[in-house]
C-alpha positions as CSV (number, residue, x, y, z in Angstrom):
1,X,5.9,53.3,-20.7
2,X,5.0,50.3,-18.4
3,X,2.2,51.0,-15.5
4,X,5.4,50.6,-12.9
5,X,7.0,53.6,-14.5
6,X,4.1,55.7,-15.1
7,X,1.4,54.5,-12.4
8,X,0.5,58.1,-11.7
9,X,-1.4,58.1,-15.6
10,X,-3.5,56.0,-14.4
11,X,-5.5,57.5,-11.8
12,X,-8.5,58.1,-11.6
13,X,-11.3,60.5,-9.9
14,X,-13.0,58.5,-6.6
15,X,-16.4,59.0,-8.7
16,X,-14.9,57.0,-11.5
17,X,-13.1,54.9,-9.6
18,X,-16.4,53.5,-8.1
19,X,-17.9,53.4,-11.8
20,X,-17.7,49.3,-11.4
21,X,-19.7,48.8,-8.7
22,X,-23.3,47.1,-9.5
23,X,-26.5,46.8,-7.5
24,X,-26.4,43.8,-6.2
25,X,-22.6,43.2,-4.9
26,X,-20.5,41.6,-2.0
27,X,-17.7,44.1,-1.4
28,X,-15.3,43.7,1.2
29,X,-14.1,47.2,2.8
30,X,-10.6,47.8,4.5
31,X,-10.5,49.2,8.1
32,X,-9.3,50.6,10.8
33,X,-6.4,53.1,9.7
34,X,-6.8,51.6,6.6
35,X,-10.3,52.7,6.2
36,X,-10.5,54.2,2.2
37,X,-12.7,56.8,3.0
38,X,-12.5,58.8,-0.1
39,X,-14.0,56.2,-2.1
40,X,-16.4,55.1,0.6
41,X,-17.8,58.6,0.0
42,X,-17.7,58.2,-4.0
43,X,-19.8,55.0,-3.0
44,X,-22.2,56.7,-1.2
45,X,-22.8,59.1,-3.9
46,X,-24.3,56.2,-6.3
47,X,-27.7,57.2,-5.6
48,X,-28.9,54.3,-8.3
49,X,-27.0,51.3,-6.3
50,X,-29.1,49.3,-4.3
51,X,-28.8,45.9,-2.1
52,X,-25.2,46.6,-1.9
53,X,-23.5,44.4,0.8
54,X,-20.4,45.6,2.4
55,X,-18.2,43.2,4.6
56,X,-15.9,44.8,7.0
57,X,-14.0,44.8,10.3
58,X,-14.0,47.9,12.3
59,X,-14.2,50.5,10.2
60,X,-12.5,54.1,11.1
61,X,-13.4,57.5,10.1
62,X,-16.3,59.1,8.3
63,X,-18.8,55.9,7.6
64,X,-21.7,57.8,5.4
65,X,-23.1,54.1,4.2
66,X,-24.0,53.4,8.5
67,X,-26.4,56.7,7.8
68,X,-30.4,56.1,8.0
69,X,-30.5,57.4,4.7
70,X,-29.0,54.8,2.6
71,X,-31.1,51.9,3.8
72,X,-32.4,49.5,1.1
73,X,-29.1,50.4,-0.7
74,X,-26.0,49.4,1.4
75,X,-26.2,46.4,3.8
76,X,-23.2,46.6,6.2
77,X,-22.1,43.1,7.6
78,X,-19.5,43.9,11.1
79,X,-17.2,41.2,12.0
80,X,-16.5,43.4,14.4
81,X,-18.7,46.3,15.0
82,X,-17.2,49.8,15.7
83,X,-19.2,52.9,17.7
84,X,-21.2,53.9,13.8
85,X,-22.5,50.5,12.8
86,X,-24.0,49.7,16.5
87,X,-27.4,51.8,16.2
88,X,-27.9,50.0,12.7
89,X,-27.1,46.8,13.7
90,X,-29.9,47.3,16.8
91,X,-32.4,48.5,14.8
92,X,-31.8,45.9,12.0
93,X,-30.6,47.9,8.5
94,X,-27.3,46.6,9.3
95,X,-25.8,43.3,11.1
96,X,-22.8,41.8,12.6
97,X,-21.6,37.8,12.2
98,X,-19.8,36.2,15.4
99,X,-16.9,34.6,14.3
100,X,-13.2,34.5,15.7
101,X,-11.2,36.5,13.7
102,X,-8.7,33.2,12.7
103,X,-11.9,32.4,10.5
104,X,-12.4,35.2,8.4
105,X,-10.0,34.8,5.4
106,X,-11.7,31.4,4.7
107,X,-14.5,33.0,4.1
108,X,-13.7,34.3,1.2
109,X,-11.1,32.2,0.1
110,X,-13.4,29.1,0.3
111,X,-16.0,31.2,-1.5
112,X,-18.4,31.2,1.6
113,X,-18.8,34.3,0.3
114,X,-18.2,35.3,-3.1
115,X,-16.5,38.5,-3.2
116,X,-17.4,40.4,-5.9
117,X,-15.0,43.5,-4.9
118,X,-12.6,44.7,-2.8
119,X,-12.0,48.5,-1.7
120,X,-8.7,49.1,-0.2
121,X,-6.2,51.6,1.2
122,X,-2.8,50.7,-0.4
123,X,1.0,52.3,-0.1
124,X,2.5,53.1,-3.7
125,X,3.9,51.0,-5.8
126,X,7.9,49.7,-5.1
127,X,10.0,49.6,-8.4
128,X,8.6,46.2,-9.0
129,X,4.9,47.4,-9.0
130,X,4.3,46.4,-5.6
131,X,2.0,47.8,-3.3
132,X,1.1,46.8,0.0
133,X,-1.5,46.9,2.1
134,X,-0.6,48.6,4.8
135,X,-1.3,49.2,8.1
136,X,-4.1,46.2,7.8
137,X,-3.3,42.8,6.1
138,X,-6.2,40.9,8.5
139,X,-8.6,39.8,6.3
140,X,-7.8,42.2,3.5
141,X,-5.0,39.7,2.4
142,X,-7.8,37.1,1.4
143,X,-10.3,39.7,0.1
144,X,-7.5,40.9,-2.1
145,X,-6.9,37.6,-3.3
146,X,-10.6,37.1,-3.9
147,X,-12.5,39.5,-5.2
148,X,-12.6,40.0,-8.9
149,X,-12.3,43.6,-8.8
150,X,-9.6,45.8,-7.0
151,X,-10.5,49.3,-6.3
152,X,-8.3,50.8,-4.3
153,X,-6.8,54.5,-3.0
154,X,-3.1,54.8,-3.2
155,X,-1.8,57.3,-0.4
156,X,1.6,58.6,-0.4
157,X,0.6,58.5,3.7
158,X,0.2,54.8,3.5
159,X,3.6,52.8,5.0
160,X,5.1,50.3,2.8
161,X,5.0,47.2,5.6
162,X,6.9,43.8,5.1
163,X,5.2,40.5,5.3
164,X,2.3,39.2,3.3
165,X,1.1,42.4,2.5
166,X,2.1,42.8,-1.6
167,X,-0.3,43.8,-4.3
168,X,0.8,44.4,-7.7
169,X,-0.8,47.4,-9.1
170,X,-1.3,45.2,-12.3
171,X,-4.3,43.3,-10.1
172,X,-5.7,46.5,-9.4
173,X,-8.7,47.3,-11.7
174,X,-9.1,51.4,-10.9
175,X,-7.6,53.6,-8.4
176,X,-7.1,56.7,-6.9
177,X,-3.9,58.9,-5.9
178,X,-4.1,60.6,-2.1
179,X,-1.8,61.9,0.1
180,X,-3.8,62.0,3.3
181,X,-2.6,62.1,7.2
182,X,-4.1,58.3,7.9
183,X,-6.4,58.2,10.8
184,X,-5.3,57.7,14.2
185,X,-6.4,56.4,17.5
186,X,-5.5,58.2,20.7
187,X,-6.0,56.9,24.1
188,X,-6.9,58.7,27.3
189,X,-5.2,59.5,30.1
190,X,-5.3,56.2,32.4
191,X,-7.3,56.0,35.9
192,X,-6.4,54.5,38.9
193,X,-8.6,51.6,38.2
194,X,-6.6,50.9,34.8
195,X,-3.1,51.5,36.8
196,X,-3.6,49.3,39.5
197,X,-5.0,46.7,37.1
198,X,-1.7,47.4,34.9
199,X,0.3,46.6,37.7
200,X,-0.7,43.2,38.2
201,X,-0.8,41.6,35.0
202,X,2.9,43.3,34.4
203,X,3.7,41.3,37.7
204,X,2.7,37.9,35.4
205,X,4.6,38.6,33.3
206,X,8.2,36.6,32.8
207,X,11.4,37.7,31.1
208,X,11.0,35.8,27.7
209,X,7.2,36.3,27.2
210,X,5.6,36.6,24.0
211,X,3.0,39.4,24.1
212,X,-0.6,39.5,22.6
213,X,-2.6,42.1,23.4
214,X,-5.1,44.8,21.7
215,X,-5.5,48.6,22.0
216,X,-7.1,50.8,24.7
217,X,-6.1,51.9,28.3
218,X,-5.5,48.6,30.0
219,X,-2.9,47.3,27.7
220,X,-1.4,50.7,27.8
221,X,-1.3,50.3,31.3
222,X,0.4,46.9,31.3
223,X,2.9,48.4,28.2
224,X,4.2,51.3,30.6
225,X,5.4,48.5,33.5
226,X,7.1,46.4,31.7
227,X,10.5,48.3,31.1
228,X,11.9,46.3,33.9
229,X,11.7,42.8,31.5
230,X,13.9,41.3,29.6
231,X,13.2,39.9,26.4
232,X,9.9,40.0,25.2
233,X,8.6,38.8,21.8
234,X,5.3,40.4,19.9
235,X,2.7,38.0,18.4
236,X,-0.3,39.4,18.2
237,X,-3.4,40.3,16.3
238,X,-2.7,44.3,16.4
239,X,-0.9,46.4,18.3
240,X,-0.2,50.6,19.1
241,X,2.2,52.7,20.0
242,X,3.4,51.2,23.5
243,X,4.9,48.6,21.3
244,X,7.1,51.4,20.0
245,X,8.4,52.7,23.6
246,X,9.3,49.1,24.7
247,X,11.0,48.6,21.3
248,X,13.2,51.7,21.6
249,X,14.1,50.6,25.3
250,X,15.7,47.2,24.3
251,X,12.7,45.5,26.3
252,X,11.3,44.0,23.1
253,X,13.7,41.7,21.4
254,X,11.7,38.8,20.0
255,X,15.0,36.7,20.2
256,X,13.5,33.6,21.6
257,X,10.3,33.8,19.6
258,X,10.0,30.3,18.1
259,X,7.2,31.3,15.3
260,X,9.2,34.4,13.4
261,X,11.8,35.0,15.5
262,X,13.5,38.1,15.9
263,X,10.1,39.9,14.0
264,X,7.2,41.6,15.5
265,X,4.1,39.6,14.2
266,X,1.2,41.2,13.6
267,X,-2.4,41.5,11.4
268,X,-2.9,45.0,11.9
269,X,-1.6,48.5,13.8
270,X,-4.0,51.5,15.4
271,X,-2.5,54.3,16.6
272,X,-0.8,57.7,16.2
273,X,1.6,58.5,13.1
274,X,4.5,57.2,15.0
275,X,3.7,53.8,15.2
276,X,2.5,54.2,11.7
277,X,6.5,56.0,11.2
278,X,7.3,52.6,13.2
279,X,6.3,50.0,11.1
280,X,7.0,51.6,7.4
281,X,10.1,49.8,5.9
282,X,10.9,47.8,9.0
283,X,11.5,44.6,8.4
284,X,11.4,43.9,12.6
285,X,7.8,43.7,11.8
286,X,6.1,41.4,10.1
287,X,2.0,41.5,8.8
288,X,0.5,38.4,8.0
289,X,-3.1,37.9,7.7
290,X,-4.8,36.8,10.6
291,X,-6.0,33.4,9.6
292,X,-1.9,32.9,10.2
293,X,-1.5,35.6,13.3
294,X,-4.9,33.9,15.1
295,X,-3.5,30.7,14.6
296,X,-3.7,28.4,17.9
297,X,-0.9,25.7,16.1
298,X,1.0,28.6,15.9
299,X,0.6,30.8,19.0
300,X,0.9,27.8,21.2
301,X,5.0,27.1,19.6
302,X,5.6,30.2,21.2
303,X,6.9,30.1,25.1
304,X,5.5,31.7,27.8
305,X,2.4,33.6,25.9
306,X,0.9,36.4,27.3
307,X,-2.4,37.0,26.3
308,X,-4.2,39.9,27.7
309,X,-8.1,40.5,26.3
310,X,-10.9,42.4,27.9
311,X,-14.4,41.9,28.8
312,X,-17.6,43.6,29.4
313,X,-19.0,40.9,32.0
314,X,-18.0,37.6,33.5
315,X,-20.8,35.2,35.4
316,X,-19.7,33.4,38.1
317,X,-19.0,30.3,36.4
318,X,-16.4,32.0,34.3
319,X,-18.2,32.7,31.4
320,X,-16.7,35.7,29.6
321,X,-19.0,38.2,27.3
322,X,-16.9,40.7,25.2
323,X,-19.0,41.1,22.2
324,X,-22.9,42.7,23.5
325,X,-24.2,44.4,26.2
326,X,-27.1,41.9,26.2
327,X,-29.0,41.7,22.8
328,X,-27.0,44.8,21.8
329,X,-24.0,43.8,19.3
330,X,-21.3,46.7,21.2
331,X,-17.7,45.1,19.0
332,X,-17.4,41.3,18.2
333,X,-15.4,38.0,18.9
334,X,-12.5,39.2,17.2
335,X,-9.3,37.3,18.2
336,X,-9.9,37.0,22.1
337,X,-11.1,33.2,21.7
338,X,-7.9,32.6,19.4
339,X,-5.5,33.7,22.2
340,X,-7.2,32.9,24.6
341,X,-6.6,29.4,23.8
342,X,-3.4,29.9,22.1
343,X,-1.5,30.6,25.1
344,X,-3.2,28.1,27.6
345,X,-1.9,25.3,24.8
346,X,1.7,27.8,25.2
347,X,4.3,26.2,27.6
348,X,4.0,28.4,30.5
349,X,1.5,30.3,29.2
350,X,-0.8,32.9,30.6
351,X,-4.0,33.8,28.9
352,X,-5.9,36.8,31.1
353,X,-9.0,38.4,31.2
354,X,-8.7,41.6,32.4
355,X,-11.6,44.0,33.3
356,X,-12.6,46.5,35.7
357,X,-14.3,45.5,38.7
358,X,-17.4,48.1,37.9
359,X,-19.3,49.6,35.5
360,X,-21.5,52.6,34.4
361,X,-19.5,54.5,37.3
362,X,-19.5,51.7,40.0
363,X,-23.0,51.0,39.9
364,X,-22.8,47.8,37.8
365,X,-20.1,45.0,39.1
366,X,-18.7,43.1,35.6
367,X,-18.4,40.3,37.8
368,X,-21.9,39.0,38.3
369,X,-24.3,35.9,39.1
370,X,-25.6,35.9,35.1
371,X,-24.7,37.0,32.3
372,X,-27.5,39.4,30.5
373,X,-30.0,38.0,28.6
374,X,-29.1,37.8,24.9
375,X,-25.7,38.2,26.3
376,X,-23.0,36.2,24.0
377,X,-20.3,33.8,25.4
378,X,-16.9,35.0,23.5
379,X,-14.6,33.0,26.4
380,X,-16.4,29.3,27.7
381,X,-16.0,28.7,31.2
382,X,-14.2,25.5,29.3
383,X,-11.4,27.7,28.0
384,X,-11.2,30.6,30.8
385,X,-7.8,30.7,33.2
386,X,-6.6,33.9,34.3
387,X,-8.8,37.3,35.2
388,X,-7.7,40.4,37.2
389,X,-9.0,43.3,38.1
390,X,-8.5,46.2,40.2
391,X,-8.6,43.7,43.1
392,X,-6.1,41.4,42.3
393,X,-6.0,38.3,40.0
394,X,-7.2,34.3,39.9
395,X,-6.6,31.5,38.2
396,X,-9.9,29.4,37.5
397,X,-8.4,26.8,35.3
398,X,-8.9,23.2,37.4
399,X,-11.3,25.1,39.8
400,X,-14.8,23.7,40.4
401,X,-18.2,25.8,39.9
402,X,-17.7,26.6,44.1
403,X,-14.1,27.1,43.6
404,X,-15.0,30.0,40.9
405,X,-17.5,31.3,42.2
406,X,-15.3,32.0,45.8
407,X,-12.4,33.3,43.6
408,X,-14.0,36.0,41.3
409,X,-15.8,36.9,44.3
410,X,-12.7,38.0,46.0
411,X,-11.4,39.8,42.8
412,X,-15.2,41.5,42.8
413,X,-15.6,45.0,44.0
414,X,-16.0,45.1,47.7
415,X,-19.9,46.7,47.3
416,X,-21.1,44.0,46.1
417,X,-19.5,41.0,47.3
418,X,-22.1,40.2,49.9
419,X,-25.0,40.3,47.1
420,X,-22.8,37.7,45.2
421,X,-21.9,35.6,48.1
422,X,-25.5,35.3,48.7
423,X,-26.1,34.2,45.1
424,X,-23.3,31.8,45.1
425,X,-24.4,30.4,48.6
426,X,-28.4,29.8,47.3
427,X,-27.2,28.1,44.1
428,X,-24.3,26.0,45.0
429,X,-26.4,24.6,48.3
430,X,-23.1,25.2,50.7
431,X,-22.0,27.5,52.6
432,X,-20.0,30.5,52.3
433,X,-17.7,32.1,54.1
């Protein structure tokens, strides 16, 4: 009996399953609800490994290798660091590598780094053999392509998603059979701050746009005032379950998409089991890795692009931190920069930074004179156009270092406008109104 017809024979315990992992290793681990956490835990177990490194995105669930105690044996590399790898990256038995997220697949597939495994989450073999990644194609497409061996955790949980997602269980060197809820991400309930801030961006947005935008409360915000449009088209890096409502309501159409029309493009989903029920078998949506998703050439072919991204500080020159809260690694580049210039390069295209106005409970303004020392530059004051907050929104793009300055000023919280103003005045050598 083939392996198609009798997969199930071949499973193996996570302990086992681990068995071909060496000291020494480049692995690459699937994340976000893709996370194999199982055999991440088998791994752990391999008290005898050591000067493992593990290559990952953000990575969801229980993380035992970002634990104190496995120093000297696992080295985690973030491209984009989650809430568990930040203390290790601080304190230096971990680290992260800025990079946009367009660039990642070549890593491996150039051999930048040499893969030597990779641990994935997969849905069950099709009649064919066929199983798919998933919920997460992003880099995992290349790492499956590239590391000599596949270890992997079949869950009956997993969706089967079209695009480039297929692996053939005859590339897969040891698994393991699961039938696990996967893990989900839910939001909070949305503040006025996040509302107001909603509002406005939905205000940009034409009939006929073509959406990017990430998870988390602002582009929920936006996602909940848009059932008045018309049209909209989804290419994006990730998306959640807001996608689903505007789907439902005939808002979402992707009909004049020119880059995979009449799909939902995407890398990756985060969310609750119904957008996870959303995307199995549907072929409206479409993963493709994200050296294709993050593509400017591509985003820019698209009309009217909408590309919403978030910040943790802008300077008053425009320049946009979103990965560190000074020399502290708090996420990554990830796809912002991608976007970002994909839709300025889009025909009518909007790319927006949206952020707001305060921090650490309106005793911090994100719009300030500098950004913190060690602080890194995801979005160049070369490449910046829109950003809104609470306070309304501005276009720098064609604005002088005096023209900035005065506009995120006015988009600044009101408490400290004067201290900025003052700032702007001594530095700039004119004066301000």
């Amino acid at each position: 009996m083939s392996i198609v017809a009798d997969w199930r024979a071949k499973t193996l315990s996570p302990d086992d399953a681990v068995a071909p992992i060496k000291s020494g290793m480049k692995i690459f681990i699937h994340g976000a609800a893709a996370t194999p956490t199982p055999l991440i835990v088998a791994l752990c177990k391999r008290l005898e490994l050591e000067n493992v490194s593990l290559y990952h995105l953000h990575v969801a669930g229980e993380i035992p290798y970002a634990e104190p105690i496995h120093q000297g044996r696992f080295f985690s590399i973030s491209f984009f660091a989650g809430e568990a790898l930040r203390k290790p990256i601080e304190e230096g038995w971990a680290d992260f590598m800025p990079i946009f997220l367009a660039d990642i697949p070549r890593l491996f597939t150039s051999g930048t780094i040499r893969l030597d495994a990779a641990i994935l989450q997969l849905s069950p073999p099709d009649r064919h053999g066929f199983c798919t990644l998933g919920t997460s194609a992003d880099a995992a497409r290349a790492a499956a392509d590239s590391a000599k061996i596949i270890i992997a955790e079949i869950n009956d949980q997993m969706p089967r998603t079209h695009g480039n997602t297929a692996v053939h269980i005859d590339k897969i060197n040891a698994f393991i059979h699961t039938n696990r809820p996967l893990i989900e991400h839910h939001g909070s309930d949305e503040t006025a701050v996040e509302a107001r801030i909603g509002e406005i961006i939905a205000d940009l947005i034409e009939d006929g746009a073509t959406l990017q935008m990430g998870i988390g409360n602002i582009p929920d915000a936006v996602l909940t005032r848009l059932h008045n449009k018309q049209d909209l088209g989804i290419h994006t890096e990730m998306f959640s379950d807001r996608i689903v409502d505007l789907v439902e309501a005939g808002v979402i159409t992707n009909r004049l998409k020119k880059i995979h029309p009449n799909r939902i493009t995407t890398s990756f989903v985060s969310g609750s089991k119904r957008v996870f029920d959303f995307v199995h078998e549907n072929p409206m949506v479409e993963f493709h890795p994200c050296d294709r998703t993050n593509d400017t050439a591509l985003i820019r072919q698209n009309d009217k692009v909408v590309a919403i991204n978030s910040a943790l500080e802008i300077d008053l020159t425009g320049q946009v931190c979103a990965d560190s809260l000074g020399h502290k690694i708090y996420s990554g580049i990830g796809g912002q920069m991608d976007f970002i210039h994909g839709a300025a390069l889009s025909r009518d295209g909007k790319p927006i930074i949206a952020i707001p106005s305060t921090a650490a409970k309106g005793k911090v303004s994100r719009i300030a004179p500098d950004l913190k020392l060690g602080a890194g530059v995801v979005t160049t004051r070369g490449h910046i156009h829109w950003v809104v907050t609470e306070f309304g929104a501005v276009n720098l793009h064609g604005k002088t270092l005096r023209e900035r300055g005065e506009a995120l000023i006015s988009i600044a919280h009101p408490d400290f406008r004067s201290e900025l103003r003052k700032t702007l005045k001594e530095r700039r050598h004119f004066i301000v109104r």
